[in-house]
N, C-alpha and C positions, 0 to 999 in steps of 0.2 A: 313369796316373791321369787320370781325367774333370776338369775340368773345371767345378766347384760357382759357381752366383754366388752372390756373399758376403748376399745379400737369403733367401736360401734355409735353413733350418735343418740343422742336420748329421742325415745318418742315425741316427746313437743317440739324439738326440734324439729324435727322430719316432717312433721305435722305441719310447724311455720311455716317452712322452704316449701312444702307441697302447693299451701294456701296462697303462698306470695306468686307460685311460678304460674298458676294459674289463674291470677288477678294478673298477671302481664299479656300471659296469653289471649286473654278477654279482652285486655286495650283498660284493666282498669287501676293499673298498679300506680300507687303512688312514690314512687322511688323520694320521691326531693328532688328531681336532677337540678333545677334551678336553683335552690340551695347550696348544691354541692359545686355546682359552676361560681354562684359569687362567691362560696368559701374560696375555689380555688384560685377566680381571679383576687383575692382581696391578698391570700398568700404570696403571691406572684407580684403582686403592689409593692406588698411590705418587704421582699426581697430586692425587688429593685431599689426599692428607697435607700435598704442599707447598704447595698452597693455600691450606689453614688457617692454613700456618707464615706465610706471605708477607703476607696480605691485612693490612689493618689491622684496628684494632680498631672494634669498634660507635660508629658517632656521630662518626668521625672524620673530615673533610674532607682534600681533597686539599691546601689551605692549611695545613693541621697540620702536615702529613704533608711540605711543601714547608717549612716552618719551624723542624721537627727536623732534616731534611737541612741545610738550612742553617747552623743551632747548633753540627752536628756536623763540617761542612769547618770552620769557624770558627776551631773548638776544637784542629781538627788541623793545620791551619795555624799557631797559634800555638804549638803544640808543636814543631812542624817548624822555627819563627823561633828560638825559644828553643834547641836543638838547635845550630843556625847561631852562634848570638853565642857568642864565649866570654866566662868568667864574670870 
């Protein structure tokens, strides 16, 4: 057996790529583009969706928003204390 350096790609490979570039060139490849389009619209959905979820609400500052986080360890902290003591 030859010999390959490892910078070099294997023969099936090259063989693949050869075979696929010239089933494009023919007009006969089958990429998936449409597949890869609803993948990518379907990604693009489900980004927005959580976007919506996550963002705050209109008119809301990041102080609000830093103030409710805050209220809320608060709250769980002392839930957490009271948990701790017994009665």
């Amino acid at each position: 057996m030859a010999f390959v350096p490892f910078w070099l790609p294997h023969p099936c490979v090259t063989v693949y790529q050869a075979s696929r570039a010239t089933a494009a060139l023919r007009g006969e490849d089958d990429s998936q583009l449409l597949g890869k389009g609803i993948a990518l619209l379907i990604g693009v959905g489900i980004g927005v969706g959580i976007g919506v979820l996550i963002a705050p609400a209109s008119g809301e500052t990041q102080d609000d928003i830093a103030n409710k986080v805050s209220e809320f360890s608060d709250k769980v902290r002392e839930r957490a204390e009271n948990r701790r003591t017994p009665p």
